[in-house]
NUKOLDREN-429485 format. One record per residue (C-alpha): residue number from 0; residue in one letter; z, x, y. Coordinates in nm, 4 decimals, padded with zeros to 6 digits. Layout:
N
+-----+------+----------+----------+----------+
:  nr : rest :       c3 :       c1 :       c2 :
+-----+------+----------+----------+----------+
: NUM :    a :        Z :        X :        Y :
...
+-----+------+----------+----------+----------+
***
This chain:
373
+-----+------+----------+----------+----------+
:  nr : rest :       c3 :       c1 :       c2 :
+-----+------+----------+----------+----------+
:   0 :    x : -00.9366 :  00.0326 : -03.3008 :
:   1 :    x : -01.2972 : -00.0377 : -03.1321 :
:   2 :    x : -01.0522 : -00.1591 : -02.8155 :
:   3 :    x : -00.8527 :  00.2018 : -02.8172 :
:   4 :    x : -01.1669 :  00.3898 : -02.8842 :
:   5 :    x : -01.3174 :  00.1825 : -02.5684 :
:   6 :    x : -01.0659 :  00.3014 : -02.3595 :
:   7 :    x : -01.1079 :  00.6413 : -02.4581 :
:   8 :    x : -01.4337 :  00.7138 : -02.4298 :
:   9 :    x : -01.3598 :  00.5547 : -02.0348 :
:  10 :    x : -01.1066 :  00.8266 : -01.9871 :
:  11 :    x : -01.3302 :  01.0845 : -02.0694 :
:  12 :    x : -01.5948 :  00.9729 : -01.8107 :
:  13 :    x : -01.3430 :  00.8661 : -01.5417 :
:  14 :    x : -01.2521 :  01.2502 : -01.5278 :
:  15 :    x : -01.6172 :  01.3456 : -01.4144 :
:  16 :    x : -01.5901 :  01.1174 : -01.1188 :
:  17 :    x : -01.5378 :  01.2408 : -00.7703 :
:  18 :    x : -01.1085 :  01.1683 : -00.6954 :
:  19 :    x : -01.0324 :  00.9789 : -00.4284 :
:  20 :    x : -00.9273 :  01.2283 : -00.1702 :
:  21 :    x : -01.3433 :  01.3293 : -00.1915 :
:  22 :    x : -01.4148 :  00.9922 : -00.1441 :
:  23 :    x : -01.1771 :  00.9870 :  00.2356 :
:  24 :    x : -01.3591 :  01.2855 :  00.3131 :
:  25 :    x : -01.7111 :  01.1699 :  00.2495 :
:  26 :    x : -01.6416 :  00.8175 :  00.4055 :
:  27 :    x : -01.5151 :  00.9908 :  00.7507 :
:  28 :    x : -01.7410 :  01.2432 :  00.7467 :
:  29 :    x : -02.0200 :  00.9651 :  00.7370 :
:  30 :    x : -01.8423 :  00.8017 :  00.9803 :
:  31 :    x : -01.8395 :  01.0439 :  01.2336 :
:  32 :    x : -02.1368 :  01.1831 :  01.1563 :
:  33 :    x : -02.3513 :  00.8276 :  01.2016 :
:  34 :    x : -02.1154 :  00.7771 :  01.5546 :
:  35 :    x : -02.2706 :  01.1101 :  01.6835 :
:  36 :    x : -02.6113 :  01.0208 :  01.5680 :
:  37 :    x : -02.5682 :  00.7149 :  01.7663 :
:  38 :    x : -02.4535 :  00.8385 :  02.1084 :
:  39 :    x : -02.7356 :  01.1424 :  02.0692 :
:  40 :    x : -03.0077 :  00.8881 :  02.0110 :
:  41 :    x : -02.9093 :  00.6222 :  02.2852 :
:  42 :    x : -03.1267 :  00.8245 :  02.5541 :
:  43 :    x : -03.4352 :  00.6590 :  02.3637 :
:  44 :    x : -03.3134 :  00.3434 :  02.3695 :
:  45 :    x : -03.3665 :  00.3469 :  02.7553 :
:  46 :    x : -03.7012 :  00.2090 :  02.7005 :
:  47 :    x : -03.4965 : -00.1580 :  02.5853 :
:  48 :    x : -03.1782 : -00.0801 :  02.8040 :
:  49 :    x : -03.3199 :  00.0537 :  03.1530 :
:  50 :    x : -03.2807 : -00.1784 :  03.4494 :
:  51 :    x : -03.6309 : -00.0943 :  03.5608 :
:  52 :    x : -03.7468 : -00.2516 :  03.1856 :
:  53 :    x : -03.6019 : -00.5952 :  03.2350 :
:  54 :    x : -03.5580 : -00.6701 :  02.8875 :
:  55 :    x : -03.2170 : -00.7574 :  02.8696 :
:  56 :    x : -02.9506 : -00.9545 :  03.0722 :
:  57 :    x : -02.6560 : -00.7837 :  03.2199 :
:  58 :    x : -02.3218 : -00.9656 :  03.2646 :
:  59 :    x : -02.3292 : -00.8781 :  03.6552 :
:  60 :    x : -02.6258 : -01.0411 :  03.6821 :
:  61 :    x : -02.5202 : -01.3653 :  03.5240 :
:  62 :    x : -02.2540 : -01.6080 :  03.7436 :
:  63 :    x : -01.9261 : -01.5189 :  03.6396 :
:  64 :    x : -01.8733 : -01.8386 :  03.4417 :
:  65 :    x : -02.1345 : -01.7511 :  03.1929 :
:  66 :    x : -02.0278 : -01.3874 :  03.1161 :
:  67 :    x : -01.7918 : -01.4592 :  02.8310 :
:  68 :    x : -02.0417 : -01.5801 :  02.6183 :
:  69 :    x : -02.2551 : -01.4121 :  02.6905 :
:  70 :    x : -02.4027 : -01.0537 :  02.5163 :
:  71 :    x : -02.5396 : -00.8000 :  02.6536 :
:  72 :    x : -02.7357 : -00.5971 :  02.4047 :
:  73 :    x : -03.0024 : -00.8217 :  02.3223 :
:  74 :    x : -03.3981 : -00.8994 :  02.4376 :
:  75 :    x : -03.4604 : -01.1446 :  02.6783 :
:  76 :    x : -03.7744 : -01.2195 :  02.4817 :
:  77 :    x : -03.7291 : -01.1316 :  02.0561 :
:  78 :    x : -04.0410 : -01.1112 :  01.8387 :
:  79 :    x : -04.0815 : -01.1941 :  01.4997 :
:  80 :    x : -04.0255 : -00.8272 :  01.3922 :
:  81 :    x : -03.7315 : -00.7985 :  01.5964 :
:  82 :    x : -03.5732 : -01.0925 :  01.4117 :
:  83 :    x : -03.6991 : -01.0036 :  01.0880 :
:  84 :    x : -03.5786 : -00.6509 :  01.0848 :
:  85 :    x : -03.2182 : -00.7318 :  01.1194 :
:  86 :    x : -03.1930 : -01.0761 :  00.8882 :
:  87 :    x : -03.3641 : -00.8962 :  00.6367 :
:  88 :    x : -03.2016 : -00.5278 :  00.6114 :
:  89 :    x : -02.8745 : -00.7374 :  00.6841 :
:  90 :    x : -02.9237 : -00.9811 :  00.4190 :
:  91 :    x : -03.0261 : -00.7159 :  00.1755 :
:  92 :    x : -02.7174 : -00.5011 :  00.2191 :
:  93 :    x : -02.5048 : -00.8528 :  00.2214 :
:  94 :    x : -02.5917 : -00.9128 : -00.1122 :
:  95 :    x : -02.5942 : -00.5204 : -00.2610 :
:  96 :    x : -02.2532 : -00.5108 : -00.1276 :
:  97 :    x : -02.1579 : -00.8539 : -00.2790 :
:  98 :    x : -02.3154 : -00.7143 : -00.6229 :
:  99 :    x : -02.1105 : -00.3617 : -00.6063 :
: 100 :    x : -01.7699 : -00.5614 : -00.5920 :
: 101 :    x : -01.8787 : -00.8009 : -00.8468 :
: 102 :    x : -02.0288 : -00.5111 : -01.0732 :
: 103 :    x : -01.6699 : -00.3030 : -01.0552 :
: 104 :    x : -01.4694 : -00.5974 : -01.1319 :
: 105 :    x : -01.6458 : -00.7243 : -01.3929 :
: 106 :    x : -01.6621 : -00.3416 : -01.5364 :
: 107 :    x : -01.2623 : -00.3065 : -01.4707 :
: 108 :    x : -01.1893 : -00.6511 : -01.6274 :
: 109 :    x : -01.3912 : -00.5143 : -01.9747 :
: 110 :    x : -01.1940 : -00.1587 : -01.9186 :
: 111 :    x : -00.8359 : -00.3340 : -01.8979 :
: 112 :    x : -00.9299 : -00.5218 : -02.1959 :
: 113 :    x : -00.9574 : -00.2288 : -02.3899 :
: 114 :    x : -00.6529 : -00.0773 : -02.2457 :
: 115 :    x : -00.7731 :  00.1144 : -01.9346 :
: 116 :    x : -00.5321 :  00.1583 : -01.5764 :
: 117 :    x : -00.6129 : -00.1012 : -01.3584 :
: 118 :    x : -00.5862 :  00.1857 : -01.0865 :
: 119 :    x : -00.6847 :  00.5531 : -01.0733 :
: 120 :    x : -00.7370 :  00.8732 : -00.8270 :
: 121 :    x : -01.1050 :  00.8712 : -00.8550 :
: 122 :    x : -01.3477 :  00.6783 : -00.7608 :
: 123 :    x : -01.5060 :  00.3743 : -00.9414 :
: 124 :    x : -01.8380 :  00.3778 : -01.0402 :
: 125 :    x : -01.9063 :  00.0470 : -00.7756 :
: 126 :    x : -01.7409 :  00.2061 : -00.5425 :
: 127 :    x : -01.9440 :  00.5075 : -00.5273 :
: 128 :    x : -02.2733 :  00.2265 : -00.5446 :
: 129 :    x : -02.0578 :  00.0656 : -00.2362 :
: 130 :    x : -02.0717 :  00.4130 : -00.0238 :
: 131 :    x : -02.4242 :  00.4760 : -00.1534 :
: 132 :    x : -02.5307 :  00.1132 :  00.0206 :
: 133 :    x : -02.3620 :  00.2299 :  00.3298 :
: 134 :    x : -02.4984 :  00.5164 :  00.3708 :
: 135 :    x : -02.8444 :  00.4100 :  00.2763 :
: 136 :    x : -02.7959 :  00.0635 :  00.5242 :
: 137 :    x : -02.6367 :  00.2428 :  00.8122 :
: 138 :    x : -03.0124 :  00.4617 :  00.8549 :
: 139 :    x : -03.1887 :  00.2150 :  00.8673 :
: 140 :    x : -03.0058 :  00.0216 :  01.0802 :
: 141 :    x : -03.0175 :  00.2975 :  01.3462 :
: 142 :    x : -03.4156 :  00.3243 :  01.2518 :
: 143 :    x : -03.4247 : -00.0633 :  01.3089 :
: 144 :    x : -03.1752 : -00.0349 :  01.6605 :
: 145 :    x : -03.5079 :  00.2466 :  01.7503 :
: 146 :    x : -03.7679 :  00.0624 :  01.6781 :
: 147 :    x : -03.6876 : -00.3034 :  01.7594 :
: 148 :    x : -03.3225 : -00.3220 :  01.9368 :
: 149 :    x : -03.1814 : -00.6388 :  01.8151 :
: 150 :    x : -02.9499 : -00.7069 :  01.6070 :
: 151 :    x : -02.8062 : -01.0435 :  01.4947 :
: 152 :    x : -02.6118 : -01.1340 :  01.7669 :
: 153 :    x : -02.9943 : -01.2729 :  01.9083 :
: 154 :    x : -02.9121 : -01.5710 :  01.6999 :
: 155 :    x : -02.5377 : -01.5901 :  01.6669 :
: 156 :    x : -02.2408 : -01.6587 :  01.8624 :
: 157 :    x : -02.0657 : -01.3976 :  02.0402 :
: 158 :    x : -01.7114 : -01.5371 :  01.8714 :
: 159 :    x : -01.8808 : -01.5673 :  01.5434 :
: 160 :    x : -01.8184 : -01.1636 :  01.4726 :
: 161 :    x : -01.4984 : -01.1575 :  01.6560 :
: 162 :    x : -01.3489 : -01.4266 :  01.4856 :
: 163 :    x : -01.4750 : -01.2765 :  01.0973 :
: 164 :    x : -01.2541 : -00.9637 :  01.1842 :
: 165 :    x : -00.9823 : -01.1422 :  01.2940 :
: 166 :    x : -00.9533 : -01.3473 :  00.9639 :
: 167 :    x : -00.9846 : -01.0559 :  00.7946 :
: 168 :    x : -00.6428 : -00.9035 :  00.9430 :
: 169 :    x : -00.5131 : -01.2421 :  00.8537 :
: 170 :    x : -00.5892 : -01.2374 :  00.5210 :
: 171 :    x : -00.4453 : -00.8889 :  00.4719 :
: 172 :    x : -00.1363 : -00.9988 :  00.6131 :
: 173 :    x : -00.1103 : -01.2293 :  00.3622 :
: 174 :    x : -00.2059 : -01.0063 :  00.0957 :
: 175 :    x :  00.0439 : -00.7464 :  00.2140 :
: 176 :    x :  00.3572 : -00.9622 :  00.2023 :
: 177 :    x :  00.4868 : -00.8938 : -00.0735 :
: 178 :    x :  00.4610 : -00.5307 : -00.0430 :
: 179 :    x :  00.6058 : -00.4508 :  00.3592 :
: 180 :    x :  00.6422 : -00.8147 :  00.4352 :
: 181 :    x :  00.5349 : -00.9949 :  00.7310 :
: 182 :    x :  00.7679 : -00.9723 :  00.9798 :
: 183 :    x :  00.9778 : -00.5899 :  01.0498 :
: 184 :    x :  01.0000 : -00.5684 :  00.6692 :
: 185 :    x :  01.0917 : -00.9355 :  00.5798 :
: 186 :    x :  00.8938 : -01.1119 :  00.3028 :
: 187 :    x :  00.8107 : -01.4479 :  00.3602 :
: 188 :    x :  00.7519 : -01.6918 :  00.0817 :
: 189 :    x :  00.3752 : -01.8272 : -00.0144 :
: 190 :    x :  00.2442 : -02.0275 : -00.2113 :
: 191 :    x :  00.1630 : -01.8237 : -00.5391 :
: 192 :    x : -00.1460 : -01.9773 : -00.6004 :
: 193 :    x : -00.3158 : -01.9840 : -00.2775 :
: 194 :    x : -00.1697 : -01.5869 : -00.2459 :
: 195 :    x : -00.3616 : -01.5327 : -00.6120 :
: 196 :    x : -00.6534 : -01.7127 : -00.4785 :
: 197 :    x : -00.7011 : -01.4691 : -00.1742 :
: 198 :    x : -00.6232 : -01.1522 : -00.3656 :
: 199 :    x : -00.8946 : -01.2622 : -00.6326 :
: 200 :    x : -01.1693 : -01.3379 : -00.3669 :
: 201 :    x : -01.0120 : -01.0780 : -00.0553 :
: 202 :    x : -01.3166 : -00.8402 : -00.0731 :
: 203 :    x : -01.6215 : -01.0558 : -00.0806 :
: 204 :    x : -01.4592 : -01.2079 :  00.2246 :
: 205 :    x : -01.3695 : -00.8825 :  00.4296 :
: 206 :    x : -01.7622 : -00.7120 :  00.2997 :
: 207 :    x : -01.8493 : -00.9922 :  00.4545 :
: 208 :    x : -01.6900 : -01.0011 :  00.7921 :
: 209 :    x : -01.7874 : -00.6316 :  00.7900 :
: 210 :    x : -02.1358 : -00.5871 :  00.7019 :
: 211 :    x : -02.1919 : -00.9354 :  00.9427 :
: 212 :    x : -02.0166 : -00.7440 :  01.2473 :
: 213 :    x : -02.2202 : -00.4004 :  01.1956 :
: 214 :    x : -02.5642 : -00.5691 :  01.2245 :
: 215 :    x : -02.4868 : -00.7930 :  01.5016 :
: 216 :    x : -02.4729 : -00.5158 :  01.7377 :
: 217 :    x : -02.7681 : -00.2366 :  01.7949 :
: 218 :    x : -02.6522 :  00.0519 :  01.7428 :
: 219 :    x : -02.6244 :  00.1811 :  02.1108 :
: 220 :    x : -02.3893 :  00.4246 :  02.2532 :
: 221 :    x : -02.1532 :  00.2231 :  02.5009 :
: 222 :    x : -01.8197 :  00.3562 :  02.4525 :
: 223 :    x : -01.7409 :  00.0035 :  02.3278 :
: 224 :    x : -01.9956 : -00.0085 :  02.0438 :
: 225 :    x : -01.9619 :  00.3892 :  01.9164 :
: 226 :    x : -01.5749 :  00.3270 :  01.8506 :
: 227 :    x : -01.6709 : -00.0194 :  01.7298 :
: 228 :    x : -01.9069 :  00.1333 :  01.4634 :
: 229 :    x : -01.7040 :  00.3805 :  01.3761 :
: 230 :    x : -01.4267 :  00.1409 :  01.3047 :
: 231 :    x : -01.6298 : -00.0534 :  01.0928 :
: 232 :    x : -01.7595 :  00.1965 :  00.9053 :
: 233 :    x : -01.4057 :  00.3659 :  00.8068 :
: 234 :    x : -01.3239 : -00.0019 :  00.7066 :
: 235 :    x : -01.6522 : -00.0604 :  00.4746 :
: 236 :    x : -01.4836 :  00.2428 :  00.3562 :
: 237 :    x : -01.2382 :  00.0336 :  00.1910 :
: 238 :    x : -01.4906 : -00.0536 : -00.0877 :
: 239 :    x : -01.5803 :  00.2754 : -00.1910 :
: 240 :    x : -01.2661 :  00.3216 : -00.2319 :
: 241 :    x : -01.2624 : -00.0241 : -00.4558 :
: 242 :    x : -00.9966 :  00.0769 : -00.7451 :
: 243 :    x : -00.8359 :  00.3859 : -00.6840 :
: 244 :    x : -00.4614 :  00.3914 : -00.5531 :
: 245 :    x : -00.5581 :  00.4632 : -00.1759 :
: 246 :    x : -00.7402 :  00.1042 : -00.1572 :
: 247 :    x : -00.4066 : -00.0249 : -00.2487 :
: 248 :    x : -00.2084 :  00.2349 : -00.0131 :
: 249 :    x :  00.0257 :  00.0864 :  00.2515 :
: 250 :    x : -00.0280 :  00.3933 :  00.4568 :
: 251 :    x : -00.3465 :  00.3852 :  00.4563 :
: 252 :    x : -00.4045 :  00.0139 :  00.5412 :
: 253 :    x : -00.1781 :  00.0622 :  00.7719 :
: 254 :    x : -00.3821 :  00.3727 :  00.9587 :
: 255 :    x : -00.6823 :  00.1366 :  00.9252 :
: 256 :    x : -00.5249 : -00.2042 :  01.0834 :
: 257 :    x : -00.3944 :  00.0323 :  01.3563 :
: 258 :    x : -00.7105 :  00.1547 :  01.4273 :
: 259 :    x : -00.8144 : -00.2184 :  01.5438 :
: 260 :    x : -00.5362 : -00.1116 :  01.8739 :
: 261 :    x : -00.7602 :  00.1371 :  01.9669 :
: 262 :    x : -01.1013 : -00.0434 :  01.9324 :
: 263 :    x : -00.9788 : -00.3240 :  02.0754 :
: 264 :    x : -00.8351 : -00.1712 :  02.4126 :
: 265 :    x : -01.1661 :  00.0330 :  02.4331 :
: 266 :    x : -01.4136 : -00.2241 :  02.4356 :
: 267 :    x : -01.2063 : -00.4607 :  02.6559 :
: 268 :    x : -01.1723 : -00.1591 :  02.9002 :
: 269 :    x : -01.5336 : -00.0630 :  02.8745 :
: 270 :    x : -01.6711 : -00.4126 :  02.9273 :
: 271 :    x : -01.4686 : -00.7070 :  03.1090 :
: 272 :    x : -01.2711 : -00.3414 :  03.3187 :
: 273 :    x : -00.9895 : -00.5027 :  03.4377 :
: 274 :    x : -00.6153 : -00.4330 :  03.2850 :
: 275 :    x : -00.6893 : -00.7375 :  03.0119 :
: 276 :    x : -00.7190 : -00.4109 :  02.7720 :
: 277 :    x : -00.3521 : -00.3578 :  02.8271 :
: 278 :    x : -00.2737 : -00.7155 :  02.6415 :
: 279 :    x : -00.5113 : -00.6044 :  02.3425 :
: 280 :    x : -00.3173 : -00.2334 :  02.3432 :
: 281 :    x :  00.0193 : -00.3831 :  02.3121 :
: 282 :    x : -00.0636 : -00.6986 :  02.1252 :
: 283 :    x : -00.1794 : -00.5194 :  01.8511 :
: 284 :    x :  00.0729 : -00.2591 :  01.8817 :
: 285 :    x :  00.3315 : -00.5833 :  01.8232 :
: 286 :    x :  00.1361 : -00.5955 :  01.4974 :
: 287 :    x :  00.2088 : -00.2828 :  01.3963 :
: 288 :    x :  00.5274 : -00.2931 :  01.5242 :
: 289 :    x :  00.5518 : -00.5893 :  01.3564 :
: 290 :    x :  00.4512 : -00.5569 :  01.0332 :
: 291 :    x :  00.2281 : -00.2143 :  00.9506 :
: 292 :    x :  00.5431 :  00.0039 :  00.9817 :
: 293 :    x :  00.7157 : -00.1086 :  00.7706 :
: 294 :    x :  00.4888 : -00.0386 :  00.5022 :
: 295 :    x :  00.4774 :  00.3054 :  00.6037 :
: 296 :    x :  00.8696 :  00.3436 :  00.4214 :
: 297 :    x :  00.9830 :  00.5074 :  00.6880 :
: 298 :    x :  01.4071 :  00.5388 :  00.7476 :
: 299 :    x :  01.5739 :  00.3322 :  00.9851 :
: 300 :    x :  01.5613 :  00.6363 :  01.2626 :
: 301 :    x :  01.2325 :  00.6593 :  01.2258 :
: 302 :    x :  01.1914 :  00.2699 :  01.2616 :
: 303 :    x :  01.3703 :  00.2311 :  01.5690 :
: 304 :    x :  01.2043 :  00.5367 :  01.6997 :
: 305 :    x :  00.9103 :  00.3812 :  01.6764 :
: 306 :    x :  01.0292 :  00.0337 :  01.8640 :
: 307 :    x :  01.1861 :  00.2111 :  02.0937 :
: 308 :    x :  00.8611 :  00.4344 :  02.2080 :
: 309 :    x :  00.6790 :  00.0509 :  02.1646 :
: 310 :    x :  00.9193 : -00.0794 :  02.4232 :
: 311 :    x :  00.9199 :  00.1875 :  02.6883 :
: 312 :    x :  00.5618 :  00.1848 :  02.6753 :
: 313 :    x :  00.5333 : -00.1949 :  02.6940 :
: 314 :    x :  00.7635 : -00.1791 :  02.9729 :
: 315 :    x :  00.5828 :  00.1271 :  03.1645 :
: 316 :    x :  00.2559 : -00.0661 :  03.1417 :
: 317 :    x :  00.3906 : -00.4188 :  03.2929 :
: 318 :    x :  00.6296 : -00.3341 :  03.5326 :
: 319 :    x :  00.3583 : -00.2489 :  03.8029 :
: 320 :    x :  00.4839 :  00.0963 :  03.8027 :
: 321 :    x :  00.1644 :  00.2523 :  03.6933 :
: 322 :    x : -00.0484 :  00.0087 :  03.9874 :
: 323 :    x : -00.0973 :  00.3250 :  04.1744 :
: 324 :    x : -00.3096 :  00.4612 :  03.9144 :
: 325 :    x : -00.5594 :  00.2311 :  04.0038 :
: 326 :    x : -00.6963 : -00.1353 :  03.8956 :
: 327 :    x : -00.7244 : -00.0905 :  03.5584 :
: 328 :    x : -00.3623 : -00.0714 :  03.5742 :
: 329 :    x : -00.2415 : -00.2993 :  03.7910 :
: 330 :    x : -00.0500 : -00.5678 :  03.5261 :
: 331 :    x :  00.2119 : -00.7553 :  03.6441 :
: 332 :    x :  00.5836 : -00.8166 :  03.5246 :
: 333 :    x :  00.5285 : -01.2021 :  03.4955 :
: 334 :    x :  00.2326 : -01.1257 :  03.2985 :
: 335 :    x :  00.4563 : -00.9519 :  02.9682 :
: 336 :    x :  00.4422 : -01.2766 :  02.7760 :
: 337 :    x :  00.0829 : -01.1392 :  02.7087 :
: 338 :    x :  00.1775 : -00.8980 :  02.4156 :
: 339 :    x :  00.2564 : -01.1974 :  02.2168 :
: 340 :    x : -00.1413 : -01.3595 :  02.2999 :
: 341 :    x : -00.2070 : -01.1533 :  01.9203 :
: 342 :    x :  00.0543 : -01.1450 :  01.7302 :
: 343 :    x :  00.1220 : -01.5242 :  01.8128 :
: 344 :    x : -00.2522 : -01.6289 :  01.6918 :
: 345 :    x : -00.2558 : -01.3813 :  01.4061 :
: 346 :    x :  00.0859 : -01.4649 :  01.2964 :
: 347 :    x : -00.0113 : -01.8458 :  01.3431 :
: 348 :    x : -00.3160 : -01.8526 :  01.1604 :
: 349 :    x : -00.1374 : -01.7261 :  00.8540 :
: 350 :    x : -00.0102 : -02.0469 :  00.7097 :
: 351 :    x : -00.3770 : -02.2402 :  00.8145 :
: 352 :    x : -00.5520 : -02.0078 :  00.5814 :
: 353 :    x : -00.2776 : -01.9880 :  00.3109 :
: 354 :    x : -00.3505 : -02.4020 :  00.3072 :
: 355 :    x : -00.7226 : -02.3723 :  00.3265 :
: 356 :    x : -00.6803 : -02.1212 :  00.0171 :
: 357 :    x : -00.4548 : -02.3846 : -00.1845 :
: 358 :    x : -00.6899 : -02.6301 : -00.1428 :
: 359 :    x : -00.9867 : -02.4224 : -00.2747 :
: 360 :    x : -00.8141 : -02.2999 : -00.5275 :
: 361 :    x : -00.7254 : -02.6468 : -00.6403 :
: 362 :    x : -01.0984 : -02.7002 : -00.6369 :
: 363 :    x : -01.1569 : -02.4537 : -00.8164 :
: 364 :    x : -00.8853 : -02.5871 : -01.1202 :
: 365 :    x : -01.0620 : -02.9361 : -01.1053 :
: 366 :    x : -01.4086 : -02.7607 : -01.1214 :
: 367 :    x : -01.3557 : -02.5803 : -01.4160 :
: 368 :    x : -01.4077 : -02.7062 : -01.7522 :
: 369 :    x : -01.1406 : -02.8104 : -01.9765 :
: 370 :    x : -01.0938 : -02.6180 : -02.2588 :
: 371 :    x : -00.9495 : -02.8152 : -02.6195 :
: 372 :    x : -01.0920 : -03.1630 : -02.7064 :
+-----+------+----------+----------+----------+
***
């Protein structure tokens, strides 16, 4: 009885939180809203970013062996406050995001205990904590890109935040298998514990990667880094939306892991500008191609539609047809294997991690106390 009346009184207040569709529109609006802020206060940032300051290192100035590891957006000399700034606001919104997820699990674990949906079409209390956190961390990291510039890339590899993002659209793969498959529709068979393992531990992973990749950058207004931010920010949308049916929507992971197409063909075309940004347009189509439409349920025309349009474009872009439009464009037939670079390391990668999950998750078994005597 105290179980049912539990679940009850949770109904009741579930129905005064915001439904999920106000959540989508709140967590773009931020996100568009915070890109424009950006871009309109990058002017100021001339002070760091002028060639007459000398602050920072440009890749043309560097020998062209040293430009891939190199980043751009960062003092030639950090202080103590510069340093400061960004470990600490970062580390405090690490570990406030870490605490939302942990909060609304632990609440929904009590709630289905006492008989409530595991699932709903309004927001969770931690979720709407997650946007709050956001919100609140995304000011003052464009107060802290104003007033001191750096962000944590100072200290970190440049592959250290590309790398985080990419095993987060690994581990999604994984956790999407069973529900579109992995390859055009097929399921492919996983180990069930190592699968249970990732689902369990997904989103303190992915807040991770995340909340690491939005304060390693400033917040400045290259093309490159205002569809980057934007990007990241419709993806930390993800955890306000922790709980409701769109977090677990194939279309709408699908919208978001196509996004990564676009961001990733901008900032290769807006920093190394050479046709390289053609591989990361059609690799990452592949993936969705791949494996995101099929989630979308779509019927067969509509499939091969969509393969179709993926091929003629592939084919446009690499036959050297399009070389007049300048060098941007100039890819070569030989050089097709190219949209395979992606999908080959993404698609790779997926039983490395399923393994590294089985084995922490038999850790985990031989950590935990034994119940019975």
């Amino acid at each position: 009885m105290a179980g049912t009346a539990k679940g009850a009184q949770s109904g009741q207040l579930a129905k005064l939180l915001p439904k999920q569709s106000t959540g989508i529109i709140a967590i773009t609006l931020f996100a568009v809203l915070m890109t424009l802020a950006v871009a309109l206060l990058t002017p100021a940032l001339q002070r760091f970013e002028s060639p007459t300051a000398a602050l920072i290192t440009r890749d043309a100035d560097l020998p062209a062996a040293m430009r891939a590891a190199h980043y751009e957006w960062k003092l030639n000399e950090p202080g103590f406050a510069s340093r400061a700034s960004a470990w600490g606001l970062y580390g405090l919104h690490q570990i406030l995001s870490w605490g939302m997820i942990a909060w609304g699990v632990r609440r929904k674990k009590a709630l289905g205990a006492a008989g409530g949906a595991r699932f709903s079409d309004r927001l969770d209390p931690a979720g709407i904590g997650f946007l709050v956190v956001n919100v609140v961390f995304g000011l003052l990291h464009l107060v802290q890109t104003q007033l001191f510039y750096d962000g944590l890339a100072q200290d970190v590899a440049v592959v250290s935040s590309q790398y985080s993002v990419i095993v987060m659209l690994i581990l999604i793969l994984v956790i999407q298998n069973d529900r579109r498959g992995l390859f055009f529709g097929r399921k492919v068979p996983m180990p069930k514990a190592a699968v249970a393992f990732i689902k369990k531990y997904h989103g303190y992973y992915i807040a991770w990667a995340l909340v690491y990749t939005f304060w390693f950058h400033p917040m400045t207004g290259t093309i490159g880094h205002l569809v980057g931010f934007f990007y990241m920010l419709m993806l930390l949308g993800q955890g306000a939306l922790l709980f409701t049916r769109l977090h677990v929507s194939l279309k709408w992971s699908a919208f978001l892991e196509a996004l990564v197409l676009i961001h990733g063909a901008t900032v290769a075309l807006a920093i190394q500008q050479s046709p390289i940004w053609i591989m990361f347009m059609t690799g990452f189509g592949f993936m969705f191609i791949g494996t995101q439409l099929w989630g979308l349920k779509l019927s067969r025309t509509m499939n091969i539609v969509a393969v179709g349009l993926y091929a003629a474009i592939v084919i446009a872009l690499y036959s050297g047809s399009l070389a007049g439009l300048g060098p941007l464009f100039a890819q070569k037939p030989a050089n097709i294997h190219q949209i395979l670079w992606i999908p080959v390391t993404l698609y790779g990668l997926v039983p490395v991690f399923l393994g590294l999950a089985a084995l922490l998750a038999w850790i985990g078994r031989l950590a935990k106390p034994q119940r019975g005597g």
